[in-house]
Backbone as CSV, one residue per row, in Angstrom:
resi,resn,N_x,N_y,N_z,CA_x,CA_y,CA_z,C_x,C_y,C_z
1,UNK,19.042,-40.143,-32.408,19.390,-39.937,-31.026,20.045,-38.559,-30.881
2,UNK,19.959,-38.142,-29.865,20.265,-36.441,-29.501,20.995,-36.820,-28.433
3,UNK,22.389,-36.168,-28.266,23.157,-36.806,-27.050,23.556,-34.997,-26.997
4,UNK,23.522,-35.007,-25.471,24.198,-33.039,-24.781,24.948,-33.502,-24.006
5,UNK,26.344,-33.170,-24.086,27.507,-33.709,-23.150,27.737,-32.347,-22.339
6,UNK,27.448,-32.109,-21.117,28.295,-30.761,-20.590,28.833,-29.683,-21.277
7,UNK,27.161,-29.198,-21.791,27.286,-27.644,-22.664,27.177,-26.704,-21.540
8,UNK,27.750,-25.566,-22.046,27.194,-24.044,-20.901,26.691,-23.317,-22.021
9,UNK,25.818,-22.532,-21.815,25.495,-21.323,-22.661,25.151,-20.293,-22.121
10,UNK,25.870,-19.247,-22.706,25.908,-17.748,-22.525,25.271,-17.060,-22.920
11,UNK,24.188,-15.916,-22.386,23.737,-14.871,-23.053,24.105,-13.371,-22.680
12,UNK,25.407,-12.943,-23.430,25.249,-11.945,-22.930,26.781,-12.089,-21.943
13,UNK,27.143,-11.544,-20.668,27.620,-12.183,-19.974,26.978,-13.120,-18.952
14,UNK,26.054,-13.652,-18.885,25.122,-14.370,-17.964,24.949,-16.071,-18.146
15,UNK,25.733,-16.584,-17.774,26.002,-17.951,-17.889,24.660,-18.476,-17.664
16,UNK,23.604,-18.653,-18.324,22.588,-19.739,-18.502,22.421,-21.350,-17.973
17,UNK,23.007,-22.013,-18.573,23.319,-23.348,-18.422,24.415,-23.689,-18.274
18,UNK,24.955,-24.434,-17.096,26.387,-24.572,-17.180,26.158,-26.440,-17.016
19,UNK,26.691,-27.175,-17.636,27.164,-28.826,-17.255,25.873,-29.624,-17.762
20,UNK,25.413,-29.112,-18.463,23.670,-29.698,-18.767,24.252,-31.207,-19.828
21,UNK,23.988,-32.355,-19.370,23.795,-33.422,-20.198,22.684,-34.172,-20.447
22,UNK,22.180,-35.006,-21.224,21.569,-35.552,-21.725,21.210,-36.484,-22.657
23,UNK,20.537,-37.458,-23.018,20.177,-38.031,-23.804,19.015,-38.514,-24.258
24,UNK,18.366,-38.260,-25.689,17.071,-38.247,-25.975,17.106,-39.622,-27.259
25,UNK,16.620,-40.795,-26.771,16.973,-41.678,-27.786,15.032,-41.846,-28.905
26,UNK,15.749,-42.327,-30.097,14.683,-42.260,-30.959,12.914,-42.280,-30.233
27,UNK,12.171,-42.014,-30.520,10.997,-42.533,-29.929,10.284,-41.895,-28.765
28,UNK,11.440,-41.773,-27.930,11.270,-41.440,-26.575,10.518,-39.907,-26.424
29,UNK,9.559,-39.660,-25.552,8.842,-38.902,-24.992,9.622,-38.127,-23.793
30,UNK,10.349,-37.034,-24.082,10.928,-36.085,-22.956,10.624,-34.632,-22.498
31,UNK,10.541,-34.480,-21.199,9.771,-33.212,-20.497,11.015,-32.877,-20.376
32,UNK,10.904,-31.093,-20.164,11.963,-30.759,-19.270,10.758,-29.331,-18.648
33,UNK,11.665,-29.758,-17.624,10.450,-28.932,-16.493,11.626,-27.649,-15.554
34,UNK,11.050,-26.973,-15.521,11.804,-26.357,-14.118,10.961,-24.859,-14.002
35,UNK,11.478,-24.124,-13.522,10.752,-22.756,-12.782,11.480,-21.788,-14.028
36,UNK,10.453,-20.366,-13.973,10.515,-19.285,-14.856,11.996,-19.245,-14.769
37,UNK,12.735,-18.949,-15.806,14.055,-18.478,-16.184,14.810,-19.693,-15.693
38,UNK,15.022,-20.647,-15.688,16.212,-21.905,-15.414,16.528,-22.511,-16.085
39,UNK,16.358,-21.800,-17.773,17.002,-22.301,-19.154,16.430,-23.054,-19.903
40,UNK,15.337,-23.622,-19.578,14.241,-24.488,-20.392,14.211,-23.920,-21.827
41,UNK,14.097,-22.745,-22.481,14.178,-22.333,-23.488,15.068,-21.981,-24.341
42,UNK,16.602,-21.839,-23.506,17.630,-21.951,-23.885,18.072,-23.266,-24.097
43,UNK,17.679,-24.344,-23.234,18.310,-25.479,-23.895,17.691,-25.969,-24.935
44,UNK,16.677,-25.593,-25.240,16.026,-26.119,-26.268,16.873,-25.239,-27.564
45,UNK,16.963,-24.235,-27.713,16.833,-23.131,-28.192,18.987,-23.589,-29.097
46,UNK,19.091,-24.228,-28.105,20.674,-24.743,-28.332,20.501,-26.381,-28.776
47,UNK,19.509,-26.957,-28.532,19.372,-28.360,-28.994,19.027,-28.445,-30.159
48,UNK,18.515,-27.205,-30.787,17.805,-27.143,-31.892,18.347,-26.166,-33.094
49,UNK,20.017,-25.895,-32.295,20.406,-25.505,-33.310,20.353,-23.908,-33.787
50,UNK,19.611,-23.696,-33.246,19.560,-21.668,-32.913,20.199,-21.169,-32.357
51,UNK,21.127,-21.627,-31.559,21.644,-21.305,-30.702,23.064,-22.288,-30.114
52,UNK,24.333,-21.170,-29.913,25.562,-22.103,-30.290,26.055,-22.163,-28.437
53,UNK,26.194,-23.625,-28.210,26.613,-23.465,-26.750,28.269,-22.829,-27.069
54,UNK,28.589,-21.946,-25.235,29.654,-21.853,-25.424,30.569,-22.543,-25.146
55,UNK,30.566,-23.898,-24.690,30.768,-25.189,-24.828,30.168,-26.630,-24.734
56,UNK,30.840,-27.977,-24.603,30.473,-28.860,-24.572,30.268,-29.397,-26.098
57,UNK,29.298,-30.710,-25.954,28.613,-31.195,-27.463,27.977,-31.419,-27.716
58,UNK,27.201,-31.224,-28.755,25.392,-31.599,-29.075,25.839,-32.565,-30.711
59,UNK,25.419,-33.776,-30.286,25.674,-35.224,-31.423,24.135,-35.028,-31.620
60,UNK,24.367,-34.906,-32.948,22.390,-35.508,-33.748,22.620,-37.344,-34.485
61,UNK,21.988,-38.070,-34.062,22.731,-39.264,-34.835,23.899,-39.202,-34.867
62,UNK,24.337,-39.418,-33.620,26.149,-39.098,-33.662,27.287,-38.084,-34.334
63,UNK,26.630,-37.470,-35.318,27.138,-36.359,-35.961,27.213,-35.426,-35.096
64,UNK,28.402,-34.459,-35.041,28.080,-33.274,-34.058,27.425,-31.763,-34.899
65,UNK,26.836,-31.446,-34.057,25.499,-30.541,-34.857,26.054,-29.532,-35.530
66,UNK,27.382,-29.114,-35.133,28.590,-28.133,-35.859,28.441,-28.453,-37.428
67,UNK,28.712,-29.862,-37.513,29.060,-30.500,-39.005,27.842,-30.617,-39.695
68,UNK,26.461,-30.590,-39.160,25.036,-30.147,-40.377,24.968,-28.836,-40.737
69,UNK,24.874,-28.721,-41.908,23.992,-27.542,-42.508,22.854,-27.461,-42.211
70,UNK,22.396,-26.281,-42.669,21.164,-25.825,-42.393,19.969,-27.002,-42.980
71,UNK,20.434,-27.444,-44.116,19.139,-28.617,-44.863,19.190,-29.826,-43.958
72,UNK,20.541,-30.184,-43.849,20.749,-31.737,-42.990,19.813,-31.526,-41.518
73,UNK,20.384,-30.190,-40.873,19.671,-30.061,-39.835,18.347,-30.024,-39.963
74,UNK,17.645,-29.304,-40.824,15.801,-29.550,-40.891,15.354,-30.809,-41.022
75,UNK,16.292,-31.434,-41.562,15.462,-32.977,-42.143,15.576,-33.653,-40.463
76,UNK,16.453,-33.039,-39.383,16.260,-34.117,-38.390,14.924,-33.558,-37.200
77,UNK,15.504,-32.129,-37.502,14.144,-31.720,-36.606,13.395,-30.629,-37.199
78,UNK,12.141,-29.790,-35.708,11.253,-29.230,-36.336,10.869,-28.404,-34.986
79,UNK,10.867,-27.084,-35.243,10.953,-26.261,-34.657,9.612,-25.127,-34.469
80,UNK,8.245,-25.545,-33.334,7.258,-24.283,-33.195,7.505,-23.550,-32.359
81,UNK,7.493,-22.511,-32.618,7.512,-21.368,-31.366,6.561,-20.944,-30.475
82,UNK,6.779,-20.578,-29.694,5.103,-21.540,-28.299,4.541,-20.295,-28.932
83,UNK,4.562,-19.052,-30.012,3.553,-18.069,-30.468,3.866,-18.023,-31.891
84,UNK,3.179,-18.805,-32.481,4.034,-19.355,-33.790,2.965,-18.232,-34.549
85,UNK,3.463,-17.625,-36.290,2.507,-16.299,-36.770,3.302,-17.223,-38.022
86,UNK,1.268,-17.253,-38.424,1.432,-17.957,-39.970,1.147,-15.909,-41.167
87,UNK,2.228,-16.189,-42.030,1.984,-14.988,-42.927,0.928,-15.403,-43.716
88,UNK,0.330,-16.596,-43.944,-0.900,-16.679,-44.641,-2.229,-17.270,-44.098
89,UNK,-3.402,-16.646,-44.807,-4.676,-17.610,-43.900,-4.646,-19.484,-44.019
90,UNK,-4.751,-20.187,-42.940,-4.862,-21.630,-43.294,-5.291,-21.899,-42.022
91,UNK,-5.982,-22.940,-42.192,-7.126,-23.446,-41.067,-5.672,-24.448,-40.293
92,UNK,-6.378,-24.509,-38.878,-5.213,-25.703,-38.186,-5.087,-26.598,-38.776
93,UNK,-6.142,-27.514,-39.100,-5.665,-28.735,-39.809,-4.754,-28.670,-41.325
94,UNK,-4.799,-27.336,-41.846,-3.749,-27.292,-42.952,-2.734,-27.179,-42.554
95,UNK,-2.645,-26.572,-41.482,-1.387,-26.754,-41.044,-0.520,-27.977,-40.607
96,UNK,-1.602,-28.461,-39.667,-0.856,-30.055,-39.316,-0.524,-30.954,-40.268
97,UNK,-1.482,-30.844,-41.166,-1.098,-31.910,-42.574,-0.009,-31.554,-43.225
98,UNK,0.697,-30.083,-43.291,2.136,-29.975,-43.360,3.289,-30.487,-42.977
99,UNK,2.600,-30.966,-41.961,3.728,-31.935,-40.995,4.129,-33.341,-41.123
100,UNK,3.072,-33.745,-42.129,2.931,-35.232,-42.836,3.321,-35.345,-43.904
């Protein structure tokens, strides 16, 4: 479970997200939608650990995401970049079977 209690995040001086909560429980299928620039990529970008809100709390399995390392954190999630650049040749499906 992924719980976001009233994070803000900053880039810069430019307050991004201010009061954003949430909850994403096991299983569950979640959109987040909104118009060019209204933080969609920043909240992700902070849910996932790239990125440190300048407040609030992000719980992974109730742990707060402060207290994983870098290994604990991979084992919970998984991160493509909507222009993802493989350094080696491999067909898509080698790739996906990475994921298994």
């Amino acid at each position: 479970m992924i719980q976001v209690t009233d994070i803000a995040v900053r880039r810069g001086r430019k307050q991004i997200i201010r009061g954003m909560s949430c909850t994403v429980q096991p299983g569950q299928t979640s959109v987040v939608i909104g118009q060019n620039g209204a933080g969609k990529s920043t909240l992700l970008h902070a849910v996932s650990g790239s990125l440190k809100p300048a407040s609030g709390r992000i719980l992974w399995d109730r742990i707060p995401m402060s207290r994983l390392n870098a290994r604990e954190l991979a084992n919970r999630r998984a991160v493509l970049s909507k222009q993802p650049t493989i350094a080696f040749p491999m067909r898509l499906l080698e790739l996906v079977r990475l994921g298994t």
